[in-house]
C-alpha positions as CSV (number, residue, x, y, z in Angstrom):
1,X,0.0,0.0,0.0
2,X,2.8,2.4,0.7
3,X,5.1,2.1,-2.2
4,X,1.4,2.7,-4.4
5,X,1.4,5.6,-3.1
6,X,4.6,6.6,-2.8
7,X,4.4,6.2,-6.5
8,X,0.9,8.6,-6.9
9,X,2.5,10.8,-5.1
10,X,6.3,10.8,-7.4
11,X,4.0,11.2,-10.4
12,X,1.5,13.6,-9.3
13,X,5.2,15.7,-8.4
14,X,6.6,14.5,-11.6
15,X,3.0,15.9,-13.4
16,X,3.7,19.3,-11.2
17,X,7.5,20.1,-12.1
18,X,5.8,20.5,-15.7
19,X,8.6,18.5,-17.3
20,X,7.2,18.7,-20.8
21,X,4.7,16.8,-22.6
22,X,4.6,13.1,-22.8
23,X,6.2,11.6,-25.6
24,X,3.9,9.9,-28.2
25,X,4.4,6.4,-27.1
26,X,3.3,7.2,-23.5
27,X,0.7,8.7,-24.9
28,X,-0.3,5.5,-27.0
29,X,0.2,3.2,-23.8
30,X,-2.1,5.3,-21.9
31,X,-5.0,5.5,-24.1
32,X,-4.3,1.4,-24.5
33,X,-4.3,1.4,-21.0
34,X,-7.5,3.0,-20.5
35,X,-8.9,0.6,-23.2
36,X,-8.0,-2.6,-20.7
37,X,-9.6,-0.8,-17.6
38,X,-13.1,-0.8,-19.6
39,X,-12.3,-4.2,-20.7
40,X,-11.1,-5.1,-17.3
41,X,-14.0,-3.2,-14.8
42,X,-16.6,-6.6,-15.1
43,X,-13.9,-8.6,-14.1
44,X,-14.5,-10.9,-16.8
45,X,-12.2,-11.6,-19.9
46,X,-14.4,-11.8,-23.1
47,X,-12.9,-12.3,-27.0
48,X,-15.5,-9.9,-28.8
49,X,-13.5,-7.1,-25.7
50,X,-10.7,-8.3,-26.8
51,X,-10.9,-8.3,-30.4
52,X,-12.8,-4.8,-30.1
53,X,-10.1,-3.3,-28.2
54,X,-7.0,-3.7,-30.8
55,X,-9.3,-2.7,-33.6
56,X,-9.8,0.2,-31.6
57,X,-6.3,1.2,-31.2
58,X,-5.7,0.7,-34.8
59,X,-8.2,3.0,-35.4
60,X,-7.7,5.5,-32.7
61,X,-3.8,5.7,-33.7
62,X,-3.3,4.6,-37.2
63,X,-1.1,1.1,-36.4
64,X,-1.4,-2.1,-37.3
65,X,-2.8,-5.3,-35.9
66,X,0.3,-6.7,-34.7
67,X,1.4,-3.1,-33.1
68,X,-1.8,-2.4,-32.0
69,X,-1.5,-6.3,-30.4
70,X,1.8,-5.4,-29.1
71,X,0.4,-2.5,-27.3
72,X,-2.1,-3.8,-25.8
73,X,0.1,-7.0,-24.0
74,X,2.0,-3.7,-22.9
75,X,-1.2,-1.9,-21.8
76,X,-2.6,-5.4,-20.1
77,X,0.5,-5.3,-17.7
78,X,0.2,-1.5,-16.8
79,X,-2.8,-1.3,-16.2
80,X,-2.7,-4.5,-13.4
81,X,-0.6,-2.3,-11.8
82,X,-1.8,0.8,-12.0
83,X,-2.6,2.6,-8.5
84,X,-5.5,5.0,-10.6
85,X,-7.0,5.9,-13.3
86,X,-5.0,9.1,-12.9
87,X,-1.8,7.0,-14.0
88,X,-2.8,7.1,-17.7
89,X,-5.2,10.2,-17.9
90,X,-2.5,12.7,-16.3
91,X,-0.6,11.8,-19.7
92,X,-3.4,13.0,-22.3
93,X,-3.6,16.3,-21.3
94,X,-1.7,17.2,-24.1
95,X,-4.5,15.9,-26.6
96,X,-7.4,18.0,-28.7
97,X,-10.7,18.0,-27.8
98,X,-11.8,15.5,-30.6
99,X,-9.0,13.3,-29.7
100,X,-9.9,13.3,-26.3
101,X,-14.1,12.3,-27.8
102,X,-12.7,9.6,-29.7
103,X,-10.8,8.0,-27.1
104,X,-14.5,8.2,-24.9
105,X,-16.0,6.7,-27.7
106,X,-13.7,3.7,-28.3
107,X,-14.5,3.1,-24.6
108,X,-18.1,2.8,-25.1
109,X,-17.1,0.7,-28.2
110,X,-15.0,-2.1,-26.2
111,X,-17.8,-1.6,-23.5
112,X,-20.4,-2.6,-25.5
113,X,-18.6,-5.0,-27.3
114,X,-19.4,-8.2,-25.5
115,X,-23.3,-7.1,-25.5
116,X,-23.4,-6.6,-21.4
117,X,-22.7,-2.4,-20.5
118,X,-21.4,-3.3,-17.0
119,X,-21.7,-0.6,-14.3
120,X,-18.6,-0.6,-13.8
121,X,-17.5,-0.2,-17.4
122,X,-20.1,2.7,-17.4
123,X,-18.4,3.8,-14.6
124,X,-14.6,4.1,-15.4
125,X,-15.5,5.5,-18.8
126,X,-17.3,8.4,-16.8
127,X,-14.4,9.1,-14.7
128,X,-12.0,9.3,-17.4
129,X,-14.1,11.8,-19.0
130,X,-14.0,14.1,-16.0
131,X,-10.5,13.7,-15.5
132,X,-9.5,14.7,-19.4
133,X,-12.3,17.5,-19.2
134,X,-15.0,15.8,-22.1
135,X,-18.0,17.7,-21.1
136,X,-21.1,15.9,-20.4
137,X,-22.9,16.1,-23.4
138,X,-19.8,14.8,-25.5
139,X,-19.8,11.9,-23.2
140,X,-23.4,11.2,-24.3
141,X,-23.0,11.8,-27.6
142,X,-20.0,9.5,-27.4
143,X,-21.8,6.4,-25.4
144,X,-25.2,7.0,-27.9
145,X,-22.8,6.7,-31.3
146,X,-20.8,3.6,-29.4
147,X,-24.6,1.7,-28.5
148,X,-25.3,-1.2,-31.2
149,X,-28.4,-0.4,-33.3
């Protein structure tokens, strides 16, 4: 419990110092991150989640399968470890406002993907939306283009 948060607190100093923007690859990790926390909130492992989450990422950042799989094992491990959400948001700060809807919307899309929302899935993706300042109504209009027809 203490070295988790002797690690919130080194990187909510480290976030303070304002040692530059993230490079593009932390960036990439974070957003994959977040992607496994929806997948991960129900607590159960499903293939359509799976499969919905790296086609996400190869839409979201323009990479391939196999990168987009190679993220993702990355993403799986750091986000088992993570002490917060606040681990992977605090790094997209440097993103646009549409970036910042897409990413909400590709985590309505692995939500949805196994047919079940989950309240937690519903959950996480609402936090992350407060924390990298998507206004409510973008969150809806996100969650409502994400819902099967």
């Amino acid at each position: 419990m203490f070295k988790k948060l002797s690690a919130l607190f080194k990187a909510l100093q480290h976030d303070a110092s304002g040692f530059g923007e993230p490079d593009t690859t932390t960036i990439h990790l974070a957003m994959a991150s977040l992607l496994c926390e929806v997948s991960r909130a129900d607590r159960q492992e499903d293939p359509a989640e799976q499969a919905a989450k790296q086609h996400q990422l190869t839409l979201l950042l323009d990479i391939s399968d196999d990168d987009a799989a190679s993220l993702l094992q990355q993403a799986t491990e750091r986000a088992e470890n993570a002490v917060s959400l606040y681990d992977f948001t605090s790094k997209l700060r440097s993103l646009q406002p549409n970036e910042r809807y897409l990413l909400i919307e590709a985590m309505w899309e692995v939500a949805y993907a196994d047919g079940v929302l989950d309240p937690q899935e519903e959950a996480i993706i609402r936090q992350v939306a407060e924390l990298i300042y998507v206004d409510h109504a973008e969150f809806i209009r996100a969650k409502l283009a994400a819902q099967p027809q």
